[in-house]
C-alpha positions as MATLAB code, in Angstrom:
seq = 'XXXXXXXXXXXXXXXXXXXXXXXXXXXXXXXXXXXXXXXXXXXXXXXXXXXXXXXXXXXXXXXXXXXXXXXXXXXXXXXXXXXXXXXXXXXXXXXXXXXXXXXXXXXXXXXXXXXXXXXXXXXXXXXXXXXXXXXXXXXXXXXXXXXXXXXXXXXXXXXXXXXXXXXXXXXXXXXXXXXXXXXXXXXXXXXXXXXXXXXXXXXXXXXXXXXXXXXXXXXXXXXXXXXXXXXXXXXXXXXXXXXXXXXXXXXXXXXXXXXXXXXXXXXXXXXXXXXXXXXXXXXXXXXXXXXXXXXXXXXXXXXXXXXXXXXXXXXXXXXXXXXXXXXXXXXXXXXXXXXXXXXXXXXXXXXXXXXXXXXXXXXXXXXXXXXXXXXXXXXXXXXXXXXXXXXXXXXXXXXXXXXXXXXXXXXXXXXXXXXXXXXXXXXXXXXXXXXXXXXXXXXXXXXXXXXXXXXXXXXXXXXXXXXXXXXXXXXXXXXXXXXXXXXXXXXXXXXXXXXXXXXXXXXXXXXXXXXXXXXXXXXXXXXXXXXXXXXXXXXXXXXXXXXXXXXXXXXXXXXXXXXXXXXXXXXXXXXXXXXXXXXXXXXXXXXXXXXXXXXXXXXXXXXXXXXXXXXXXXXXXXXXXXXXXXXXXXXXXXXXXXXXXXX';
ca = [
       6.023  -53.902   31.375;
       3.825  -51.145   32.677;
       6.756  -50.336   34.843;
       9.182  -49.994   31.633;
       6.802  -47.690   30.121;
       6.386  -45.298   32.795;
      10.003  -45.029   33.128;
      10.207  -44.701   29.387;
       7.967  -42.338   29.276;
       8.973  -38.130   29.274;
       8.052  -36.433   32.575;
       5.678  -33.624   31.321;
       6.742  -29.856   32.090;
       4.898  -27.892   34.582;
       1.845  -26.521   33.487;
       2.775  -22.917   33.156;
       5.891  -24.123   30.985;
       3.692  -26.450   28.827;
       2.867  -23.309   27.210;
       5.344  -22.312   23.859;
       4.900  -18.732   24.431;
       6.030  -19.205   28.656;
       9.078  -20.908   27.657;
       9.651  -18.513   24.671;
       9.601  -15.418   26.973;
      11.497  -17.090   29.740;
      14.181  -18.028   27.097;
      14.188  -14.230   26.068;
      14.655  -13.570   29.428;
      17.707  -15.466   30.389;
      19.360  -13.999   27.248;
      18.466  -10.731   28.319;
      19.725  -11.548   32.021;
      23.198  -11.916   30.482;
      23.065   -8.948   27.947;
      21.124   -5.783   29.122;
      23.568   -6.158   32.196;
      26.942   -5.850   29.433;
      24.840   -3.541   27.442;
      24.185   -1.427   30.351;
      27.681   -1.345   31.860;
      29.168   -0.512   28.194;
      26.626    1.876   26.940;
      24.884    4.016   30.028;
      21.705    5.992   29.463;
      18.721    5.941   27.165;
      19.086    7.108   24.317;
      20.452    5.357   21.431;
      24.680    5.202   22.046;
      26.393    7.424   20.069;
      29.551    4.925   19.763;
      26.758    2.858   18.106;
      25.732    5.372   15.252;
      27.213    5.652   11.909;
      27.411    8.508   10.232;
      26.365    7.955    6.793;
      25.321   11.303    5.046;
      29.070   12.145    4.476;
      29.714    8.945    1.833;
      26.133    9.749    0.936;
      26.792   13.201    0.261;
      29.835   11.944   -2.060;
      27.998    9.718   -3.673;
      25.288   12.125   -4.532;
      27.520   14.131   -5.871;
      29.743   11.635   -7.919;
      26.703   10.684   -9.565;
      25.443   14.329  -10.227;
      28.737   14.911  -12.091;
      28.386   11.931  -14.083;
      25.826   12.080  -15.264;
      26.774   13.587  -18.679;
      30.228   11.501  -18.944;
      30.017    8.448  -17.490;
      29.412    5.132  -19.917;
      27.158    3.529  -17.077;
      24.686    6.817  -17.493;
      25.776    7.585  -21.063;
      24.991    4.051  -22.693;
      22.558    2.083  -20.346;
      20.628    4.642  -17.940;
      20.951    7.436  -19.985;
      18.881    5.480  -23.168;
      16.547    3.580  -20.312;
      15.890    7.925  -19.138;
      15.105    8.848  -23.094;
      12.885    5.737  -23.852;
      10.632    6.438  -20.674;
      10.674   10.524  -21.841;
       9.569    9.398  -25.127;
       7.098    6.977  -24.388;
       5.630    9.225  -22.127;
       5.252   12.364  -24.635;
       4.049   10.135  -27.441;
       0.865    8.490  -25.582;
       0.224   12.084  -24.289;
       0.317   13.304  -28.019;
      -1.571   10.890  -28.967;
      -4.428   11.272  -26.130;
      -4.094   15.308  -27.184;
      -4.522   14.544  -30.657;
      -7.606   12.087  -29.964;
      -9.387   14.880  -28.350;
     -11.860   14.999  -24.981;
     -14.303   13.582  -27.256;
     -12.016   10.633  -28.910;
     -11.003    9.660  -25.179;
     -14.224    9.525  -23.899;
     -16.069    8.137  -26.490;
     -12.611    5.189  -26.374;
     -12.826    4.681  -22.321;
     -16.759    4.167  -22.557;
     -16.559    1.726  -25.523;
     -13.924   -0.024  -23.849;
     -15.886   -0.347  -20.761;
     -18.978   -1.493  -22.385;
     -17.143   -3.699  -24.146;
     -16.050   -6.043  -21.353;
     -18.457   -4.632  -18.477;
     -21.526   -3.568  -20.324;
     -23.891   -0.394  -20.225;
     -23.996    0.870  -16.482;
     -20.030    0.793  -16.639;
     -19.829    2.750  -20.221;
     -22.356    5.444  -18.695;
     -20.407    5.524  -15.764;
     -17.008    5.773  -17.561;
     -17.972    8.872  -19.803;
     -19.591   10.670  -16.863;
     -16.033    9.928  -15.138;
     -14.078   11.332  -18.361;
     -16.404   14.203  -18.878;
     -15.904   15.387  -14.991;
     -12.393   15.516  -15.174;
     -13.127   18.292  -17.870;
     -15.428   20.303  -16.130;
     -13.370   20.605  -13.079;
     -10.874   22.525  -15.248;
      -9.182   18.828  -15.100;
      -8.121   17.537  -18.396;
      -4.853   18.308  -19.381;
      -3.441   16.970  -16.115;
      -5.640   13.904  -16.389;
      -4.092   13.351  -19.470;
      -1.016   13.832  -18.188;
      -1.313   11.164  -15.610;
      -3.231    9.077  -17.726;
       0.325    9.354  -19.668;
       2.234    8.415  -17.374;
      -0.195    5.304  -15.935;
      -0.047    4.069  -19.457;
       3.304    3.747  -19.985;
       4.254    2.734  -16.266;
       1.352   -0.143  -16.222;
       2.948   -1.807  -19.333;
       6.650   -1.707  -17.927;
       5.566   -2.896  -14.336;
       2.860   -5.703  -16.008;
       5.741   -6.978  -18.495;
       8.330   -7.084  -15.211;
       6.347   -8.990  -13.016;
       4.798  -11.358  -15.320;
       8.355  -12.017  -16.227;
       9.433  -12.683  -12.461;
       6.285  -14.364  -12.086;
       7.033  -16.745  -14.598;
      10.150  -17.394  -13.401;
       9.300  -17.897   -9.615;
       6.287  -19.746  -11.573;
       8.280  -22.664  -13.423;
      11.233  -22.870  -10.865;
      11.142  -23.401   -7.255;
      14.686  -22.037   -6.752;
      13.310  -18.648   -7.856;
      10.754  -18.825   -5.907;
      12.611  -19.456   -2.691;
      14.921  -16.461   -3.917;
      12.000  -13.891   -5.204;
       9.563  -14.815   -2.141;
      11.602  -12.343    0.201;
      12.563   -9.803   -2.060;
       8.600   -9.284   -2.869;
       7.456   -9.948    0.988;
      10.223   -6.806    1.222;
       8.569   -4.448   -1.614;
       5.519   -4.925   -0.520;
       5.737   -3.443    3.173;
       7.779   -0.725    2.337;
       5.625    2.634    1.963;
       5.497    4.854   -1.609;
       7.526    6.786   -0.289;
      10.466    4.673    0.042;
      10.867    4.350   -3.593;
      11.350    7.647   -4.728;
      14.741    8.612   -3.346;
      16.661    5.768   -4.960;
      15.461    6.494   -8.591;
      16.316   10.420   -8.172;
      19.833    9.701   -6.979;
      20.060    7.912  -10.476;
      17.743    9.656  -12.591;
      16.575   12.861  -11.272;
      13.776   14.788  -10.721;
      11.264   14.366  -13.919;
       9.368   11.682  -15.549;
      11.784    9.083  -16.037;
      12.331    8.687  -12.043;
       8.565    8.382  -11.139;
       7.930    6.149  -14.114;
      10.589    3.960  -12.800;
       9.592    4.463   -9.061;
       5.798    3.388  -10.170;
       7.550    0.769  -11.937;
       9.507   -1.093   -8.567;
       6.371   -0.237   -6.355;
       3.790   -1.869   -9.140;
       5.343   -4.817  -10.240;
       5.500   -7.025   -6.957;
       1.577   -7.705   -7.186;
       1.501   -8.588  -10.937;
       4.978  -10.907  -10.159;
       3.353  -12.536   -6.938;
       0.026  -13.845   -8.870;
       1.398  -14.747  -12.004;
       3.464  -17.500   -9.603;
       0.275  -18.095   -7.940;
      -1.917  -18.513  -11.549;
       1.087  -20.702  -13.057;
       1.655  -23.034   -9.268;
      -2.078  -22.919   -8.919;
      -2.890  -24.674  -12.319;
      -4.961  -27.876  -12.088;
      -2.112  -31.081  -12.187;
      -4.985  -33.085  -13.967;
      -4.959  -31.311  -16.637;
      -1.279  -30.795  -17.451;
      -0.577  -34.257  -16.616;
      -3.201  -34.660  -19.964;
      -1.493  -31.993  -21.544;
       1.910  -34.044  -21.064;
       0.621  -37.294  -21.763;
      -0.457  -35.841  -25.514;
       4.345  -35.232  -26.321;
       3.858  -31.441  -25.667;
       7.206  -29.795  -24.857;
       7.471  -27.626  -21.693;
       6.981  -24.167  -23.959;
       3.702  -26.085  -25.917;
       2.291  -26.867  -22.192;
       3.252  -23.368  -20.984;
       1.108  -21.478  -23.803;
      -1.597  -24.156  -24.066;
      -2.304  -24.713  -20.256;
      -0.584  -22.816  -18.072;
      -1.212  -19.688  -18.687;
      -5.091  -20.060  -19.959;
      -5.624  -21.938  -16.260;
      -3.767  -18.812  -15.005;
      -5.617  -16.222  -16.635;
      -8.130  -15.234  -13.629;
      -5.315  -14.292  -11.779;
      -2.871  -12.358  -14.385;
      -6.350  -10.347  -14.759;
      -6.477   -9.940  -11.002;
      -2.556   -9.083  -11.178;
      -2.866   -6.228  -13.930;
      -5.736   -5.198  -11.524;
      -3.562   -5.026   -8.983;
      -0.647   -2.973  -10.750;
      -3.128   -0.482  -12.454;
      -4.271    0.309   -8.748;
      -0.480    0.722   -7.159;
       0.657    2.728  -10.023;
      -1.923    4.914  -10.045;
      -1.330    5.375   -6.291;
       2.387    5.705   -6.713;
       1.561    8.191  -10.004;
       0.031   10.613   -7.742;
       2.745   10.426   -5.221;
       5.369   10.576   -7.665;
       3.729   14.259   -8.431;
       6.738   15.202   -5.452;
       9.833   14.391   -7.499;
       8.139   15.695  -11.017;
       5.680   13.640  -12.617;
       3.467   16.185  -12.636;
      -0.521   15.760  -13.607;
      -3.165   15.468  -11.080;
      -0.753   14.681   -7.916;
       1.020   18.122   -8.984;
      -1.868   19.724   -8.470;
      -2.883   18.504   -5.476;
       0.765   18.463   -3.802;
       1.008   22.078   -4.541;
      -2.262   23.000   -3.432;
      -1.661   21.009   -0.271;
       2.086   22.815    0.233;
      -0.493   26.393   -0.029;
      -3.364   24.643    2.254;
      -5.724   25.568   -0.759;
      -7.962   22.536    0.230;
     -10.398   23.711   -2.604;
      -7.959   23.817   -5.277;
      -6.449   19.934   -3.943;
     -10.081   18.511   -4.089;
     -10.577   19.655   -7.393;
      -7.196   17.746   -8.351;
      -8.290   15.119   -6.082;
     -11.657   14.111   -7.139;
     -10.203   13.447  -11.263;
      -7.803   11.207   -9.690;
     -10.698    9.483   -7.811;
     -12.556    8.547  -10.583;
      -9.780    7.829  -12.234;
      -9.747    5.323   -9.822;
     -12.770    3.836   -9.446;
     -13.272    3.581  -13.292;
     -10.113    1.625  -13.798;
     -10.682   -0.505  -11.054;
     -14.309   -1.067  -12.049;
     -13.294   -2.141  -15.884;
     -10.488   -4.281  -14.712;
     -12.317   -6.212  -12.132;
     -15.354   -6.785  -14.515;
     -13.196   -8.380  -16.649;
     -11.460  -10.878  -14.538;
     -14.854  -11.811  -13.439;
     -16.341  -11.944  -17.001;
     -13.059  -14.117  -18.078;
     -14.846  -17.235  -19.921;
     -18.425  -16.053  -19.911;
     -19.912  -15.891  -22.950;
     -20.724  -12.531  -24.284;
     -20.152  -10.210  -27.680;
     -18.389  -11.404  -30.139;
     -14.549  -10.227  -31.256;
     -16.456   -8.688  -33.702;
     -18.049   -5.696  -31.474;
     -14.936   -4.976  -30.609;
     -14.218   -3.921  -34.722;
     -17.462   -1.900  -34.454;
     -16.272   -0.141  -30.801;
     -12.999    0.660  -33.089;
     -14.614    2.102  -35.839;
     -17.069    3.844  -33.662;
     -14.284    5.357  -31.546;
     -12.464    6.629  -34.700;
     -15.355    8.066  -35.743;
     -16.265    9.356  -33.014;
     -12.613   11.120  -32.197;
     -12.528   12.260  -36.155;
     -15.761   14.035  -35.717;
     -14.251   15.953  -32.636;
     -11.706   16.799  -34.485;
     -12.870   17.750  -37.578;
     -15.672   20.319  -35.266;
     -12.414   21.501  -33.745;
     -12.765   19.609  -30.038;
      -9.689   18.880  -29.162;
      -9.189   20.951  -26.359;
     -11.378   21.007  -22.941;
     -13.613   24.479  -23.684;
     -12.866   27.131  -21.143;
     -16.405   27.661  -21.301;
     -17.869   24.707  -19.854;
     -14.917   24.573  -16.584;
     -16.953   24.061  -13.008;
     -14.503   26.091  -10.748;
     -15.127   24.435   -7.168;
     -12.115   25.864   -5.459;
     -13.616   28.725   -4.092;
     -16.963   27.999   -3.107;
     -15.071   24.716   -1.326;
     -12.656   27.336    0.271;
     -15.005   29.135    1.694;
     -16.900   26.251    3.087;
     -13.635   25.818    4.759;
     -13.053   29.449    5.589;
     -16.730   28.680    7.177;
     -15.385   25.226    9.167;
     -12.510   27.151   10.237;
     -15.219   29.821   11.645;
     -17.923   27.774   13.360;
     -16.512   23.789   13.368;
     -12.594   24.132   14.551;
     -13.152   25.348   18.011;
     -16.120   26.294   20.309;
     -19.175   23.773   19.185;
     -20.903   23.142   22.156;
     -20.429   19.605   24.126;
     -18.654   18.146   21.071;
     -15.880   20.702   20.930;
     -14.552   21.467   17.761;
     -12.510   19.343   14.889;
      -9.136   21.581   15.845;
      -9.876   20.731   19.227;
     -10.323   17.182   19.387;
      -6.842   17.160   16.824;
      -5.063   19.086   19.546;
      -7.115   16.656   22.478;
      -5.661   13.801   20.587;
      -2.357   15.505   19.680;
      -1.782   16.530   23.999;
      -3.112   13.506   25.006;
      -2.007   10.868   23.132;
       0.526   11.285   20.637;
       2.472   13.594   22.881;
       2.914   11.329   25.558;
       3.442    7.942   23.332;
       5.735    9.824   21.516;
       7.784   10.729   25.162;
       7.376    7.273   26.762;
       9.167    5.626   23.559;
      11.950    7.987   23.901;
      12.117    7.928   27.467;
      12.129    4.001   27.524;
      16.227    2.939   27.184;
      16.870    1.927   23.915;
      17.562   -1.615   24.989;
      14.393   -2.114   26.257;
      12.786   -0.852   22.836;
      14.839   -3.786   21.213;
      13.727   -5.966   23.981;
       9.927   -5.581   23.649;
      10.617   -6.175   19.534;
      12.276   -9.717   19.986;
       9.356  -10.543   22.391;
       6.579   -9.418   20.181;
       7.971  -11.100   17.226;
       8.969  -13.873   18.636;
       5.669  -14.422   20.115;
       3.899  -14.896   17.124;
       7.207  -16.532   15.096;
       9.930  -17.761   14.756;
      13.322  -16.721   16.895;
      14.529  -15.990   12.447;
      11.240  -13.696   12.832;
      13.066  -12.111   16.108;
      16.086  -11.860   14.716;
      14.979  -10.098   11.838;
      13.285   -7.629   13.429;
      15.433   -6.574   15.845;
      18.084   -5.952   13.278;
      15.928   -4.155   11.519;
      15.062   -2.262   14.696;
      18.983   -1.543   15.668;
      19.622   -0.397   12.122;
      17.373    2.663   12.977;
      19.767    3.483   15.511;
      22.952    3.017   14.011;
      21.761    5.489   11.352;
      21.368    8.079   13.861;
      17.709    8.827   13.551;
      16.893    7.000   16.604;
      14.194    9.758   18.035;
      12.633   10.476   14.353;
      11.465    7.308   14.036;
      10.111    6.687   17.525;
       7.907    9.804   16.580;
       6.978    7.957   13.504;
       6.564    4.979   15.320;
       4.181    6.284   18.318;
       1.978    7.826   15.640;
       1.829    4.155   13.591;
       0.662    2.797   17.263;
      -2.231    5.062   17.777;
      -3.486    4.970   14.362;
      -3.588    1.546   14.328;
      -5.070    1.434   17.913;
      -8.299    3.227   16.280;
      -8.287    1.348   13.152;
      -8.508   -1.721   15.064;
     -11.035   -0.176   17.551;
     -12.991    1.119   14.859;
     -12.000   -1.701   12.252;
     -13.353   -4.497   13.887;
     -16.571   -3.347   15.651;
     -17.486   -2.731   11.974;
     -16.390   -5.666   10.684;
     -18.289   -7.737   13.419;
     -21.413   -6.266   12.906;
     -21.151   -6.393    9.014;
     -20.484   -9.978    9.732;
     -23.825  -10.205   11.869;
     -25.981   -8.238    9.066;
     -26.152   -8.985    5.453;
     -27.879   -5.612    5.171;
     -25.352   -3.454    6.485;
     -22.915   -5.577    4.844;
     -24.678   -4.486    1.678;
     -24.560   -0.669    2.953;
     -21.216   -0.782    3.944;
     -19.679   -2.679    0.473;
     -19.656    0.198   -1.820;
     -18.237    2.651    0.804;
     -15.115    0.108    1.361;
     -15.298   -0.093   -2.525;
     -14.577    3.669   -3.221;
     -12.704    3.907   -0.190;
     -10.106    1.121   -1.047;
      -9.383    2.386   -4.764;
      -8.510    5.476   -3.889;
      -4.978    6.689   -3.905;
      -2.996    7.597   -0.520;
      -2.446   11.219   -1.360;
      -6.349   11.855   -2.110;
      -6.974   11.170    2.010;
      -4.618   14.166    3.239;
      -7.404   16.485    1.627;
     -10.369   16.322    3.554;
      -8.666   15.470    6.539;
      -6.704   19.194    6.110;
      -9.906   20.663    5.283;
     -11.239   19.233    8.695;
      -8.240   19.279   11.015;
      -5.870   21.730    9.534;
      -2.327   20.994    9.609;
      -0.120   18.910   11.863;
       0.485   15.129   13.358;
      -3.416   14.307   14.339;
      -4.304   14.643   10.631;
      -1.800   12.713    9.520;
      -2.888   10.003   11.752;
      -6.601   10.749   10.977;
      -5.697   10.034    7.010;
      -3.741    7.005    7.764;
      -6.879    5.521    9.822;
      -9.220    6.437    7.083;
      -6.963    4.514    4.558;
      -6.752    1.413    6.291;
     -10.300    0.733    7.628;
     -11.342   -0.978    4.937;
      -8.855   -3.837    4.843;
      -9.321   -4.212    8.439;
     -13.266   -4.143    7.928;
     -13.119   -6.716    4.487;
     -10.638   -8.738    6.045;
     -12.636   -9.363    9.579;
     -15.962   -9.452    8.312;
     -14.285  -12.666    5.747;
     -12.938  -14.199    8.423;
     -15.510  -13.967   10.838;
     -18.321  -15.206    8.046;
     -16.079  -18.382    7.174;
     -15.912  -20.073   10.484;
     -17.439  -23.509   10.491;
     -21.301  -23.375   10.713;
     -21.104  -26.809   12.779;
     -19.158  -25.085   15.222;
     -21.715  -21.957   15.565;
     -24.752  -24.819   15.872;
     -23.239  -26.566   18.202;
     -22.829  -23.510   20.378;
     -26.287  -22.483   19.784;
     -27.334  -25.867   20.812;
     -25.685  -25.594   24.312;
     -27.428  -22.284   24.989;
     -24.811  -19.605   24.404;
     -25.943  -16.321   23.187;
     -25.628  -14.373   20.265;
     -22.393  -12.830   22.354;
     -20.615  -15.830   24.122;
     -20.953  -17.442   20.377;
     -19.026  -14.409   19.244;
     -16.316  -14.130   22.199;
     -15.825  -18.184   22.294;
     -16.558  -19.251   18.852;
     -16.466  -16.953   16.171;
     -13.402  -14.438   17.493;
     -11.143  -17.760   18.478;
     -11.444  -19.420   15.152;
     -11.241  -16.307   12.991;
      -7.634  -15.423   15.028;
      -5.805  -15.843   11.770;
      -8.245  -13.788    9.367;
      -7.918  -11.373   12.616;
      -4.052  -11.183   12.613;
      -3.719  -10.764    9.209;
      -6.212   -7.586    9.279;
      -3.685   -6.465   12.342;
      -0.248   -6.670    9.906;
      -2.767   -5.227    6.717;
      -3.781   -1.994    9.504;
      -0.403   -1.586   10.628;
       1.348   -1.331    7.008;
      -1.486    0.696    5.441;
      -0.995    3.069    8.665;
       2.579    2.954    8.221;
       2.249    4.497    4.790;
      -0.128    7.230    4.696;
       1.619    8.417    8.492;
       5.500    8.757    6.133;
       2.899   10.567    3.506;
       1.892   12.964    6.668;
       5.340   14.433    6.403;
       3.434   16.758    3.350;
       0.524   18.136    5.844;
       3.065   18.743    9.256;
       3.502   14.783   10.396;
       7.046   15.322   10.918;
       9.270   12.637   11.910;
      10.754   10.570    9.080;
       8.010   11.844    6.037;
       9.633   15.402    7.308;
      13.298   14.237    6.564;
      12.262   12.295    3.300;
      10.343   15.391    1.958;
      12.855   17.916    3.206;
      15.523   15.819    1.539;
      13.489   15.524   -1.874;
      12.601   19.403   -1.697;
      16.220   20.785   -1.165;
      18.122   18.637   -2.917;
      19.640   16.967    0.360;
      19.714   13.303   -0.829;
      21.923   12.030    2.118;
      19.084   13.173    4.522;
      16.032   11.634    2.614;
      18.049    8.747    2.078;
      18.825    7.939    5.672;
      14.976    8.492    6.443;
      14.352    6.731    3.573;
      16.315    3.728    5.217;
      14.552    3.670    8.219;
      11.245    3.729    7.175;
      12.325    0.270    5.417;
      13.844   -0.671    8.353;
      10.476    0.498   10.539;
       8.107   -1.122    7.613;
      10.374   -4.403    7.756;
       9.964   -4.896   11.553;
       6.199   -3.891   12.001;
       5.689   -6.176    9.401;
       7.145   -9.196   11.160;
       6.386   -8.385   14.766;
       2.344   -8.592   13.449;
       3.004  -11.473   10.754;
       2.295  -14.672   12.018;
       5.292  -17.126   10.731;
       4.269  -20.960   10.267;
       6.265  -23.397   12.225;
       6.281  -26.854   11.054;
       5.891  -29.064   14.367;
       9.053  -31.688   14.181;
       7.823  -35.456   14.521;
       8.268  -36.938   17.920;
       9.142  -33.306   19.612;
];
């Protein structure tokens, strides 16, 4: 018998080949021991093959144009687009009207009432002081214009996505079909977005309403399904027990159980549209991200931090209100009443204003910090760029890290033959995935090429590497040691707090003011962006492994550092990854946004394209960076694989 079972029995694979990821990469390269050979023989050199490049900005450039000249004749733009064009432009005017008509001291005395309402005091103080800023930096009318615009684009993008949330929600087949389309929206960068909507609409407000619309409504969409899968089965098995129908349970359990998470979705959306509002300043939205784009396009750093800090607060206040009441969602507190009195105070409030004629921000009380900021920078650019003693200056260590780094990762990824690039992408990915995962990214990879901007985005790409190699230098060594001290936890929360609500365009400011112009600042603004995921997302993980685990450690004798390099790191390695693929698309967006302040590369193209009216450039860029967002994404997102029973 013992015989029969040994013989039974599977021999077990060599111990180097026990391993998934040995037999993965030998796989990979027996493949590649059959193709790069072909590849070789059939495509010689390096760079990307030109018999392998499509040339796409002719049909491009035709369809540009066809749609320019329809625009006015066609029934597609004359009875669908056309009306979807005038209902945004409408909208649009009439809350700004409105906001006009209610006066500085209507809106302010509104936001603060509103934010007492469902946050208390602290938060209503805090509002008005917000409000009242915006004035005295000369501010308001372009606050009001974004403010606009957010209005408008918040309700469209919350009404789409709860309505693909609900249906992802209740069906399982639209799940399955909306999972990947979202996973999609959400890696691609801002700037993605905006070439589409002004090949079909323009430049104005109707094409960055719309834009704000597609880039806000994937987070509202993805936790309304989460809310309506999430709800307790208990209780709508009681719900169905009482005859309800399937609308009766929908209103009466579903969604109430959900409503933590459509409050953290609308959170969500305020925060990307407000983000994409600013950005959408490029293709006309005008507002606050006018200003600052324009000031940035003249280097008037003073003039772009007085746009920049409005849009800040903007920020922080909406974020603040929003998330107070998700978290104050079933507490009890005032009654609907107050909210009749915070009406009637408002009204009163704005009529008074009105009535004592102010309607309009006085030029009297304006706080011009341009120039005294300019010449603090005229003063940086004097004593801080160049010549500090043993530190050097900030224009030297940008052209240090320009010369030393990004110069020669941009040349080894162009000098490396393009098969080899494609290579070292199926590898990574597959590493951590699936071969779908590899598949998928390589694809996305070799797309680049055939659209003949092969070099562009390796430029892109080399400065995506080294900003994510300091955000995850920097990134974790601060997340480790706010996971070893509550106190500078504490510290450290309400920097990550105004640092993670404010928009991507705000960070090319100070990093101008500091570095000038060029690729290191883009790169410096992309790091600055994405440190605080990394940071929040490490310092979680790190503070939810097992506390049995950590004891036993401690009870063996390991130190405070073997616990961290054997017990915490190993069992955080999927709160770790995860702040990897977070760094590495947050990078990814600000570095396209880098194109404004001299990144080059692909932002370059997309911005050139927007600028002079060459769609069939911007749109190629705009391509790749999808295609470049699409495979960074999966070559640093782990993929689940579902061991097979009795493999």
């Amino acid at each position: 018998m013992a015989t029969i079972t040994a013989t039974a029995r599977k021999p077990a694979p060599p111990g180097v080949l026990a391993h998934r990821a040995v037999r993965k990469l030998l796989t990979l390269a027996a493949l590649a021991a059959i193709l790069v050979p072909l590849a070789v023989t059939q495509w010689p050199g390096t760079a990307w093959p030109t018999a392998l490049t499509v040339d796409v900005s002719e049909p491009l450039g035709r369809t540009s144009d066809w749609i320019i000249d329809n625009r006015d004749s066609h029934p597609l733009f004359l009875y669908f687009l056309g009306h979807v064009s005038n209902v945004v432009v409408i909208a649009v005017r009439a809350v700004y009207l409105a906001l006009l008509a209610v006066g500085w001291a209507g809106v302010t005395a509104v936001g603060a009432l509103v934010a007492w309402r469902v946050a208390g005091v602290r938060l209503a103080a805090g509002t008005a002081a917000a409000l009242l800023a915006c004035g005295l930096l000369g501010m308001w009318v372009p606050t009001m214009q974004t403010l606009a615009l957010m209005v408008v684009a918040v309700l469209a993008s919350v009404a789409v996505g709860a309505l693909l949330g609900l249906a992802a929600g209740l069906s399982d087949r639209m799940d399955r079909v909306l999972r990947p389309v979202l996973d999609t929206m959400q890696v691609l960068p801002a700037f993605a977005y905006l070439l589409p909507v002004v090949l079909v609409f323009g430049i104005g407000v109707p094409a960055a309403v719309l834009a704000t619309v597609v880039y806000a409504a994937p987070p509202m969409a993805r936790l309304t399904s989460l809310g309506l899968r999430g709800a307790d089965k208990e209780v709508l098995e009681a719900v169905e027990s009482l005859g309800t129908t399937a609308r009766q349970r929908l209103l009466t359990a579903r969604i109430p159980l959900a409503r933590k998470e459509l409050l953290l979705g609308v959170n969500q959306t305020i925060m990307m549209a407000l983000s994409m509002a600013v950005i959408a300043s490029v293709i006309g939205a005008g507002g606050l991200g006018d200003r600052v784009y324009q000031a940035l396009a003249s280097v008037d750093v003073g003039a772009a931090l007085a746009a920049g800090i409005p849009i800040v607060l903007l920020a922080v206040v909406l974020d603040r209100v929003t998330g107070a009441a998700g978290e104050r969602l079933g507490e009890s507190g005032k009654s609907p009443v107050t909210w009749l009195y915070a009406l009637v105070v408002a009204a009163a409030v704005a009529l008074a204003g009105r009535l004592a004629g102010f309607l309009d921000w006085p030029d009297g009380w304006e706080l011009d910090i341009a120039e005294p900021v300019n010449r603090a920078v005229d003063w940086m650019t004097a004593h801080l760029y160049s010549g500090v003693p043993v530190v050097g200056g900030t224009a030297d260590w940008a052209a240090h890290f320009t010369s030393w780094v990004l110069n020669p990762l941009r040349e080894g990824l162009q000098w490396l033959p393009w098969w080899s690039v494609l290579l070292v992408v199926a590898a990574l990915a597959w590493l951590i995935g699936t071969w779908r995962t590899a598949l998928t990214a390589v694809l996305a990879m070799a797309a680049i090429g055939v659209l003949g901007v092969w070099n562009p985005s390796l430029d892109t790409l080399s400065q995506v590497l080294a900003a994510v190699a300091v955000t995850l230098v920097i990134g974790f060594a601060t997340g480790i040691a706010a996971a070893r001290s509550d106190r500078f936890e504490r510290l450290l929360r309400p920097v990550l707090d105004v640092f993670q609500t404010m928009p991507q365009f705000v960070y090319l400011i100070p990093v101008v003011a500091l570095f000038g112009v060029g690729r290191a600042p883009a790169v410096a603004a992309a790091v600055v962006y994405a440190l605080p995921a990394v940071v929040r997302i490490t310092t979680q993980g790190l503070r939810q492994v097992d506390p049995a685990a950590l004891e036993s450690a401690r009870s063996l004798g390991a130190t405070s550092g073997q616990q961290l390099r054997q017990v915490q790191l190993p069992l955080a390695r999927p709160a770790l990854l995860l702040a990897v693929n977070q760094g590495v698309v947050l990078v990814l967006a600000v570095v396209i946004i880098g194109g404004l302040v001299g990144g080059g590369a692909l932002g370059y193209q997309v911005v050139f394209g927007l600028a002079q009216g060459d769609l069939a450039t911007g749109l190629v860029a705009g391509a790749a960076i999808v295609c470049l967002g699409l495979m960074l994404d999966r070559v640093t997102q782990p993929t689940e694989r579902r061991a097979k029973k009795g493999a």
